[in-house]
LOGULUM-401149 format. One record per atom (N, C-alpha, C): residue number from 1; atom name; x, y, z. Coordinates in steps of 0.02 Angstrom, whole numbers, always signed. Layout:
# residues N
R,nr,atom,c1,c2,c3
R,NUM,CA,X,Y,Z
...
***
This chain:
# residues 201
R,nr,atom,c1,c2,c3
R,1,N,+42,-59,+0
R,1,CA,+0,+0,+0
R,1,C,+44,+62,+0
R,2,N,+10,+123,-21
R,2,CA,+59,+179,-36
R,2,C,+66,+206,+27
R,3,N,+119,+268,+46
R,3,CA,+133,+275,+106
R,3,C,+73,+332,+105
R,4,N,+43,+359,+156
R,4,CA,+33,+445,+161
R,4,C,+72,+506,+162
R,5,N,+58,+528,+119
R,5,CA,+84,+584,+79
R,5,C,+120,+642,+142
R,6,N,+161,+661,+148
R,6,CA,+202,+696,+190
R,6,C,+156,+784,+166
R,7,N,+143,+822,+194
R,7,CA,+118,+887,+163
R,7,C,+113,+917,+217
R,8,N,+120,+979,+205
R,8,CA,+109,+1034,+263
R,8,C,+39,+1055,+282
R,9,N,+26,+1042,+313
R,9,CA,-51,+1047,+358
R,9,C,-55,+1096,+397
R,10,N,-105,+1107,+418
R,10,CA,-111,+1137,+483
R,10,C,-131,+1101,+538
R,11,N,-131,+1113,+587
R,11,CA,-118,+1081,+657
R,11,C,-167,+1008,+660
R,12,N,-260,+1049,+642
R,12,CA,-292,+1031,+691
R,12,C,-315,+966,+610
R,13,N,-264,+943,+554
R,13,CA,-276,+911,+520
R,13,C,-219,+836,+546
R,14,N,-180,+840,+584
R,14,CA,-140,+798,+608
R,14,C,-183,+713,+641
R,15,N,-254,+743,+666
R,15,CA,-271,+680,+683
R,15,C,-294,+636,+628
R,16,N,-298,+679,+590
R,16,CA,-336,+651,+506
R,16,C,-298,+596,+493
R,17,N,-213,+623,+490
R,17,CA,-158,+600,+458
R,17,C,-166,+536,+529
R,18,N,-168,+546,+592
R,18,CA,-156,+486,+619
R,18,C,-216,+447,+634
R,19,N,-269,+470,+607
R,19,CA,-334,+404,+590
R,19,C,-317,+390,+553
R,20,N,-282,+412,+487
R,20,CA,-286,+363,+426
R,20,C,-228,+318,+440
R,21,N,-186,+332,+461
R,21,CA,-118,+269,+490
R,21,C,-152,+218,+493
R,22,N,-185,+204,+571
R,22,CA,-214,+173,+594
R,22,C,-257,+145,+555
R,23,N,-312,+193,+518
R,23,CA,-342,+123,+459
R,23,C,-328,+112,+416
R,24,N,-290,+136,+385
R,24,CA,-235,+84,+327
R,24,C,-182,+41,+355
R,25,N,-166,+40,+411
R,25,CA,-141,-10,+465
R,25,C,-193,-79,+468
R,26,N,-241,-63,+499
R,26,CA,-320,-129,+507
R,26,C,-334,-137,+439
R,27,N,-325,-79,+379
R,27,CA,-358,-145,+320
R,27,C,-287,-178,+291
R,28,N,-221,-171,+302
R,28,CA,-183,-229,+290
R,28,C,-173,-295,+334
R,29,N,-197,-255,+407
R,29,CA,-182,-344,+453
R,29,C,-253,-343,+413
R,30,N,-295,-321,+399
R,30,CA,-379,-380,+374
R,30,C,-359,-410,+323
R,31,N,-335,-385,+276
R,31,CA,-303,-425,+206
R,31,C,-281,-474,+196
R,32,N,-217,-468,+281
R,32,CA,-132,-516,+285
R,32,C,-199,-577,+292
R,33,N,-252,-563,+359
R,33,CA,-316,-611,+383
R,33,C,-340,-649,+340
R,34,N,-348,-625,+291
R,34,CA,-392,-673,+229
R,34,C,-349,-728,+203
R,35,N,-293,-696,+208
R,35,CA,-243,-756,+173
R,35,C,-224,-795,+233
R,36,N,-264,-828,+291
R,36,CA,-225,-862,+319
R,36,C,-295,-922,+289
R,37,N,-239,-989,+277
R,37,CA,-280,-1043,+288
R,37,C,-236,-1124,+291
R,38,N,-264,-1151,+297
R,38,CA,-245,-1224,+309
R,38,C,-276,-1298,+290
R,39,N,-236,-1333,+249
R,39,CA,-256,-1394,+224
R,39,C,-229,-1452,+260
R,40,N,-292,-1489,+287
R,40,CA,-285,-1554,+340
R,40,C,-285,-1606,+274
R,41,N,-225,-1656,+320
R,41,CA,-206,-1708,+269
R,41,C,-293,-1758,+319
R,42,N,-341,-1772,+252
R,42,CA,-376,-1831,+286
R,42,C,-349,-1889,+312
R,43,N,-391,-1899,+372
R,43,CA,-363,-1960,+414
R,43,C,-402,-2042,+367
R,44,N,-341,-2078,+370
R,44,CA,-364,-2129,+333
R,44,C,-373,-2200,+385
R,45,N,-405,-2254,+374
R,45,CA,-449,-2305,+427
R,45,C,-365,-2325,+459
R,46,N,-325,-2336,+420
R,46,CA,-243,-2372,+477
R,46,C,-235,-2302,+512
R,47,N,-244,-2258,+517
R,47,CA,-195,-2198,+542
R,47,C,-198,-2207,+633
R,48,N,-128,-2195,+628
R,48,CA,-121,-2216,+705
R,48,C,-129,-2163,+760
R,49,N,-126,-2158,+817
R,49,CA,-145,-2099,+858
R,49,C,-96,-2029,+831
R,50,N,-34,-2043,+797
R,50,CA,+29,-1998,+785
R,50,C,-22,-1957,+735
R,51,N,-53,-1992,+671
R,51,CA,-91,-1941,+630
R,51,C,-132,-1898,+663
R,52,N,-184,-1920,+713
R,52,CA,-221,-1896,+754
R,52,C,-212,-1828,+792
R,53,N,-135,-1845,+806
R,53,CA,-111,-1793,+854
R,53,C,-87,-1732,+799
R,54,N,-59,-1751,+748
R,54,CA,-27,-1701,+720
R,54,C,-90,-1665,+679
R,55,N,-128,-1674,+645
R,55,CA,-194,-1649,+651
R,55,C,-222,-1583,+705
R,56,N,-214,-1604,+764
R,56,CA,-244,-1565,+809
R,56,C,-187,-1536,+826
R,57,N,-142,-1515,+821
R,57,CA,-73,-1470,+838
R,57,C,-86,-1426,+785
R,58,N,-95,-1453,+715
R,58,CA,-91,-1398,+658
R,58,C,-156,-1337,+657
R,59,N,-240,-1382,+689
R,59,CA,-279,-1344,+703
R,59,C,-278,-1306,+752
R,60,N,-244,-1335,+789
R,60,CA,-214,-1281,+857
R,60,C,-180,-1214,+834
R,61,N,-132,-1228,+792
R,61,CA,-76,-1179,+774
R,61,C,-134,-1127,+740
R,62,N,-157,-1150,+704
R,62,CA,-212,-1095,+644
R,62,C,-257,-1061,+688
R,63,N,-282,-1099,+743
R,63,CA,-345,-1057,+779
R,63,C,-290,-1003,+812
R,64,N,-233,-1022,+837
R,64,CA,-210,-989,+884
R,64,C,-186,-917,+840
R,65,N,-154,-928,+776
R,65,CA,-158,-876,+741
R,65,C,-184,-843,+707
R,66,N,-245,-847,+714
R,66,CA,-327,-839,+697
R,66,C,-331,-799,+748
R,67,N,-325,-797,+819
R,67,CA,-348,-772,+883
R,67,C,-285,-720,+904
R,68,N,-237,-718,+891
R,68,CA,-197,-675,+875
R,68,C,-192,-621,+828
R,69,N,-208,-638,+772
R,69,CA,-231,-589,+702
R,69,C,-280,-549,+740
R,70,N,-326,-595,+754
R,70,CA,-419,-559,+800
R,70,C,-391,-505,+839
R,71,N,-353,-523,+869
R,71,CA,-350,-472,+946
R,71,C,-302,-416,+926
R,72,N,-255,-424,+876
R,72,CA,-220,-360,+842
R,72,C,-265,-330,+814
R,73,N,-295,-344,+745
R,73,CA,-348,-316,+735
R,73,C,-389,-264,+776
R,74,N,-418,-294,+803
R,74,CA,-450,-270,+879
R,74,C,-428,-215,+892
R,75,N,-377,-240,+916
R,75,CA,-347,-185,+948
R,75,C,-328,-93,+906
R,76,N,-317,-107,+855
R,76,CA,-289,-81,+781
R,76,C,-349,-25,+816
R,77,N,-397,-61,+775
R,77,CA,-478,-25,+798
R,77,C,-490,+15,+827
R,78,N,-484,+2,+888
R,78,CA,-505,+33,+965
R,78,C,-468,+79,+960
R,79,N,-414,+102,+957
R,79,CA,-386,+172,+922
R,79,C,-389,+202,+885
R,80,N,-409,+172,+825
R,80,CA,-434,+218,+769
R,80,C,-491,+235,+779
R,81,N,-541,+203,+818
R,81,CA,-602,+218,+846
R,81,C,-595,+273,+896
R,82,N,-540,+310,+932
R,82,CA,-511,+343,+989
R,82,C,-500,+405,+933
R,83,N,-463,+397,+889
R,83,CA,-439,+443,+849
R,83,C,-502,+472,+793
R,84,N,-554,+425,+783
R,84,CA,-594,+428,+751
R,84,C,-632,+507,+787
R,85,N,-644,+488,+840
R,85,CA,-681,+539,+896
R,85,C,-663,+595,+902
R,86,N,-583,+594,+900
R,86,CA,-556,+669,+888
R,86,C,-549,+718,+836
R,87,N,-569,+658,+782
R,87,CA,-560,+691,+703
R,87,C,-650,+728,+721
R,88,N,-683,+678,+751
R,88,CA,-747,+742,+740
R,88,C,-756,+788,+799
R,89,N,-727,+789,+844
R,89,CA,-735,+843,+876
R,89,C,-684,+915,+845
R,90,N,-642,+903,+814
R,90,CA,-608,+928,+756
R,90,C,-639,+961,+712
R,91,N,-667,+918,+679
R,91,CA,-709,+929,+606
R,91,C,-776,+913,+616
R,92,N,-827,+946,+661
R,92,CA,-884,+915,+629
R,92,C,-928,+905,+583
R,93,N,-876,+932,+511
R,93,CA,-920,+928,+444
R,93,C,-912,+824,+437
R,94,N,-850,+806,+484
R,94,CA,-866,+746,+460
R,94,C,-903,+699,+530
R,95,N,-942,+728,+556
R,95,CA,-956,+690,+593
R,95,C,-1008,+625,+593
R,96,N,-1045,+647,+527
R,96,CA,-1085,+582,+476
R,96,C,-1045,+538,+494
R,97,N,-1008,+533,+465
R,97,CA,-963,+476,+418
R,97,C,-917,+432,+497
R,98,N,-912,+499,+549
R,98,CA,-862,+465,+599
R,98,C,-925,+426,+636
R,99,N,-968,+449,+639
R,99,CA,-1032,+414,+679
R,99,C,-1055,+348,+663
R,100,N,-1025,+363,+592
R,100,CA,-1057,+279,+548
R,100,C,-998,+222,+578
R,101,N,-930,+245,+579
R,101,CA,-887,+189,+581
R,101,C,-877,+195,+661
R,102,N,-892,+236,+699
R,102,CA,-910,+213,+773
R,102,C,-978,+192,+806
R,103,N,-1008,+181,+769
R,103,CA,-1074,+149,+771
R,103,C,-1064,+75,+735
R,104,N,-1034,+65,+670
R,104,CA,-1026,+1,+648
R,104,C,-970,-29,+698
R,105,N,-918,+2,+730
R,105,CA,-890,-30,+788
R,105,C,-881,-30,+859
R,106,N,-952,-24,+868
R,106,CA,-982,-23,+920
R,106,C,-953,-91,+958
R,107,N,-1004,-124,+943
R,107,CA,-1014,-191,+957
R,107,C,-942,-220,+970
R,108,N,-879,-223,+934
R,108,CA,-830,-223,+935
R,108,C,-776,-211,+1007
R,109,N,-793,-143,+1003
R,109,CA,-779,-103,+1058
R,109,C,-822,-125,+1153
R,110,N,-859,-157,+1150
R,110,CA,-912,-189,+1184
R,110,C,-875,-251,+1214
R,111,N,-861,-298,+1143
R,111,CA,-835,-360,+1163
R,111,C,-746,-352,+1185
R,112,N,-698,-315,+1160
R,112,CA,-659,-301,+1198
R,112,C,-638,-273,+1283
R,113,N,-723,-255,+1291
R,113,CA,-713,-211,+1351
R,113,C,-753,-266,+1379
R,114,N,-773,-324,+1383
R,114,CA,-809,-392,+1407
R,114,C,-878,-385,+1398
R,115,N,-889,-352,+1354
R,115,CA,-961,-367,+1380
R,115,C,-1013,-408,+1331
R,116,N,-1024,-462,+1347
R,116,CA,-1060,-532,+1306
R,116,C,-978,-567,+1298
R,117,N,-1010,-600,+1265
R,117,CA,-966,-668,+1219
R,117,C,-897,-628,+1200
R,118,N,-913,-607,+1139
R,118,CA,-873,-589,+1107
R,118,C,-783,-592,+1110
R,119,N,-736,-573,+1142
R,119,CA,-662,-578,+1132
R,119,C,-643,-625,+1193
R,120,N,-705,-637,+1251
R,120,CA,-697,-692,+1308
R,120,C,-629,-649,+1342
R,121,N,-586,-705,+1369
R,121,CA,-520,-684,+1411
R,121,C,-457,-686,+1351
R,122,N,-438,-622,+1345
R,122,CA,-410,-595,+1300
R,122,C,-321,-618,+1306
R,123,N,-314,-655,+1394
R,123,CA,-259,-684,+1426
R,123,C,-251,-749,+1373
R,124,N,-302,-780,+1373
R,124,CA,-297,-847,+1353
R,124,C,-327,-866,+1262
R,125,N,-247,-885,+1237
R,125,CA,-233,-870,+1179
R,125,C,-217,-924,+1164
R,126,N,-204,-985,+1228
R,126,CA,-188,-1065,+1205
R,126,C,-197,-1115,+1145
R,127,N,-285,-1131,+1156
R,127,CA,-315,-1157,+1122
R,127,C,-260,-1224,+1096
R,128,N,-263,-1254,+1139
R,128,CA,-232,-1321,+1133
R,128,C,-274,-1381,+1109
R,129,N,-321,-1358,+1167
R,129,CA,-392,-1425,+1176
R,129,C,-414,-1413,+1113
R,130,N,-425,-1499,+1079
R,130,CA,-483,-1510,+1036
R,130,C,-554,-1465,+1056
R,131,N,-597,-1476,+1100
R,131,CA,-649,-1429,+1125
R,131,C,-632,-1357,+1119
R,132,N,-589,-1336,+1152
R,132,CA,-572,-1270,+1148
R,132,C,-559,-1242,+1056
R,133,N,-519,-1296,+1040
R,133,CA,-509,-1254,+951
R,133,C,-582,-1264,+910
R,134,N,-601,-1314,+927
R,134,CA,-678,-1312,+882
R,134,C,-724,-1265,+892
R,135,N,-736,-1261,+965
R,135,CA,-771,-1190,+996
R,135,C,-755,-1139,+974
R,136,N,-703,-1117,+932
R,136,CA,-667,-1046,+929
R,136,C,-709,-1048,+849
R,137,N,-670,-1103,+801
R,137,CA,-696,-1109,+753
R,137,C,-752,-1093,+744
R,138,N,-775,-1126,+767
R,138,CA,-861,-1107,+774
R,138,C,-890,-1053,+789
R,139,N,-858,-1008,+834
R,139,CA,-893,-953,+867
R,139,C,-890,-927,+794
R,140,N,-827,-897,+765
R,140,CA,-789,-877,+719
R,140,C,-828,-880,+651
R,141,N,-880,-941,+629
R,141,CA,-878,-959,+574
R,141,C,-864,-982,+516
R,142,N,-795,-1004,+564
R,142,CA,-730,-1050,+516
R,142,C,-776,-1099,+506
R,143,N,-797,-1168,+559
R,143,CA,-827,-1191,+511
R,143,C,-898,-1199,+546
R,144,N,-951,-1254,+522
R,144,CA,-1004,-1267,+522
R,144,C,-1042,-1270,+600
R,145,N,-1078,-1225,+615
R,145,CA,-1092,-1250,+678
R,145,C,-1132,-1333,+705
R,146,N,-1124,-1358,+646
R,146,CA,-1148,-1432,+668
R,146,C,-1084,-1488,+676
R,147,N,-1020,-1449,+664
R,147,CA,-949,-1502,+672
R,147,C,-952,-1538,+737
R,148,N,-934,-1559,+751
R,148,CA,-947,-1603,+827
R,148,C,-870,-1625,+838
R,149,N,-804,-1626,+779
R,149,CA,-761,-1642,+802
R,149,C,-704,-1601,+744
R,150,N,-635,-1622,+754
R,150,CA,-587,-1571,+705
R,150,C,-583,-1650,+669
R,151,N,-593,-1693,+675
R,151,CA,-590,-1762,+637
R,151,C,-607,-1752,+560
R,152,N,-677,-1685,+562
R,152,CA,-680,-1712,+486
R,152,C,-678,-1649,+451
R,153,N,-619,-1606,+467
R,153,CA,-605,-1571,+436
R,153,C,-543,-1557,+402
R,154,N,-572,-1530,+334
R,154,CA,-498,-1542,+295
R,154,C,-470,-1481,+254
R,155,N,-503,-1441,+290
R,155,CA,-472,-1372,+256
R,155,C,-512,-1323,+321
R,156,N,-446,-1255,+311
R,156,CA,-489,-1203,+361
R,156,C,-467,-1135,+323
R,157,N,-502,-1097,+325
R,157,CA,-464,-1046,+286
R,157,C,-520,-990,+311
R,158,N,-489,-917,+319
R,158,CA,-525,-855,+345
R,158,C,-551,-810,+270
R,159,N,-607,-819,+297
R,159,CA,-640,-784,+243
R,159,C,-686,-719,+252
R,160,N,-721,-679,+216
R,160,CA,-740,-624,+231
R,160,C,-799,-622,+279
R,161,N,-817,-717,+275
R,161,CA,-877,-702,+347
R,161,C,-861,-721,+410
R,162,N,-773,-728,+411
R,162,CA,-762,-725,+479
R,162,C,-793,-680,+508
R,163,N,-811,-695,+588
R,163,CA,-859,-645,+632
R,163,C,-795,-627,+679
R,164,N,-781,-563,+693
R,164,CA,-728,-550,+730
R,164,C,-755,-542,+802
R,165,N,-736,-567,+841
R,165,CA,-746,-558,+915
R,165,C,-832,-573,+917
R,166,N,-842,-626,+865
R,166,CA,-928,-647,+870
R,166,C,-979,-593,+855
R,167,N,-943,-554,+820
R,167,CA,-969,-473,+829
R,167,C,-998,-464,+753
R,168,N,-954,-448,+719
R,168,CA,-972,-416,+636
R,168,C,-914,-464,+581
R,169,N,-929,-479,+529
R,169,CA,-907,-500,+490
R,169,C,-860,-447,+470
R,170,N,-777,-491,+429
R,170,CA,-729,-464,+439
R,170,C,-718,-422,+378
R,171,N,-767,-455,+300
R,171,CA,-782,-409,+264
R,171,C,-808,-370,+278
R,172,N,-864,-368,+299
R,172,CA,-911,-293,+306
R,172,C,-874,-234,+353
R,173,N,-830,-273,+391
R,173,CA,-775,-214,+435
R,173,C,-710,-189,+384
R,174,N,-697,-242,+340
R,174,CA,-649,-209,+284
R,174,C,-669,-155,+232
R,175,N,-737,-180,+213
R,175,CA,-765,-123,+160
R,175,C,-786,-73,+200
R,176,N,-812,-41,+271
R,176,CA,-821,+15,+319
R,176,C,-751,+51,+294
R,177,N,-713,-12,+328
R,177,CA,-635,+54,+337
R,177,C,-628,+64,+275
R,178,N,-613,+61,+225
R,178,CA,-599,+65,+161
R,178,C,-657,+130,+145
R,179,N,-706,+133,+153
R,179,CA,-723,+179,+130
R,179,C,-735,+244,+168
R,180,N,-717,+223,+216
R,180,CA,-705,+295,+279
R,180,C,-643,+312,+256
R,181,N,-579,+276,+236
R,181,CA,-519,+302,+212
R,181,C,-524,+349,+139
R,182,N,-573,+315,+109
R,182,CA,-592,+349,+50
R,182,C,-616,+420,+43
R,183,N,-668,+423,+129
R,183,CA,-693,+475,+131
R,183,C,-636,+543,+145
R,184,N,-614,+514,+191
R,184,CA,-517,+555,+207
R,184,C,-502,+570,+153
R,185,N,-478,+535,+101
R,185,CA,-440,+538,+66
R,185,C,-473,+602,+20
R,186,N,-545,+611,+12
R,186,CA,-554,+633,-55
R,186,C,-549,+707,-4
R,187,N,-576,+730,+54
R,187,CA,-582,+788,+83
R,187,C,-504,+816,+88
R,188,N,-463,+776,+100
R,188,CA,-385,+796,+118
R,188,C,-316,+765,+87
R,189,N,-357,+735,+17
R,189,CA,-321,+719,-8
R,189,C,-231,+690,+12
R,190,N,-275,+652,+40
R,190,CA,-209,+610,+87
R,190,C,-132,+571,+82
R,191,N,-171,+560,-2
R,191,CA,-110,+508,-30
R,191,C,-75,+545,-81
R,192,N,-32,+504,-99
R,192,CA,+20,+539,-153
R,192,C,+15,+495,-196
R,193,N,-8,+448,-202
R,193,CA,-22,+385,-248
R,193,C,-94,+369,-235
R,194,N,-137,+329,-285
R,194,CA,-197,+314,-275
R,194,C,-182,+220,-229
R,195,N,-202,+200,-174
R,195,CA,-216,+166,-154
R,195,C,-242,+110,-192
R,196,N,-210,+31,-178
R,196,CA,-214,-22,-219
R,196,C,-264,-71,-212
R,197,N,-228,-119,-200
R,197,CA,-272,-174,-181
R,197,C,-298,-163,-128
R,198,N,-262,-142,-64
R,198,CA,-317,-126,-11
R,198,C,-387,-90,-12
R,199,N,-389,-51,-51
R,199,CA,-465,-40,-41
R,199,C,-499,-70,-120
R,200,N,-488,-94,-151
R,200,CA,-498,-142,-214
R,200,C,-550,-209,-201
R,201,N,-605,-192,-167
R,201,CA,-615,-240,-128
R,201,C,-679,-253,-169
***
């Protein structure tokens, strides 16, 4: 992605420049997100407990970096959501637009701060247990909420209806930011290059 354009501003345009960091920051970890996935070798009728195990280490490893991606993400957010607030007390010609993407990450902001389901104990990042990685999966939308085991799965891969923190799908949070950056961009012409694949969505 292109950098932001270095330009002489005036003061009270600086938070602009550091909301847009921040969400051109969250839509590349959402991007790096999409490309994570994983192909399970199927278990065949001889396979001995060793296939078994290595199976559930590899779904381990993916949820766990699944739940790591999540909580950066997250986190990304919750400051640009911070910074978001100051750009409209700043500017309230844009306060539409800041209302929309702190209202679409509401909910977000909710489950980081505990409240429901959503990001659970933010300490515990293990996910070792068979139970524990399927549950995640599941919350997530990775896969089917009728799986009953990681036995019969043979592919996992993050896709745009991952639900982040059980909250909002991870497309519909990529195309928000993307077009709140857009909105930046066209008022303050932000970039020095037109923006690529990241908002190409």
């Amino acid at each position: 992605m292109s950098a932001i354009a270095v330009k002489k501003r005036p003061l009270d345009v600086i938070e602009i420049y550091r909301l847009a960091d921040y969400l051109d920051a969250a839509l590349a970890m959402g991007e790096d997100f999409l490309r994570q996935s994983l192909d399970l070798k199927s278990l065949a009728p001889g396979d001995g407990n060793a296939a078994i195990v290595s199976r559930q280490q590899q779904a381990s490893a993916f949820a766990q970096a699944a739940r790591t991606l999540e909580l950066g993400l997250t986190a990304q957010l919750l400051i640009a959501r911070t910074r978001a607030v100051a750009v409209r007390n700043l500017h309230p010609q844009f306060a539409g637009i800041v209302g929309l993407f702190v209202g679409g990450t509401a909910a977000l902001a909710d489950a980081a701060a505990g409240v429901g389901a959503g990001l659970g104990d933010i300490s515990d990042v293990a996910l070792t247990g068979g139970p524990d990685v399927l549950a995640y999966l599941k919350s997530r939308a990775l896969v089917g909420p009728d799986e009953i085991s990681l036995s019969g799965l043979n592919r996992l891969a993050v896709t745009e209806d991952f639900l982040l923190a059980e909250t909002i799908h991870l497309g519909t949070l990529l195309d928000m930011i993307a077009a709140f950056l857009d909105a930046l961009d066209l008022a303050f012409d932000l970039y020095a290059e037109p923006r690529t694949t990241a908002t190409a969505r």
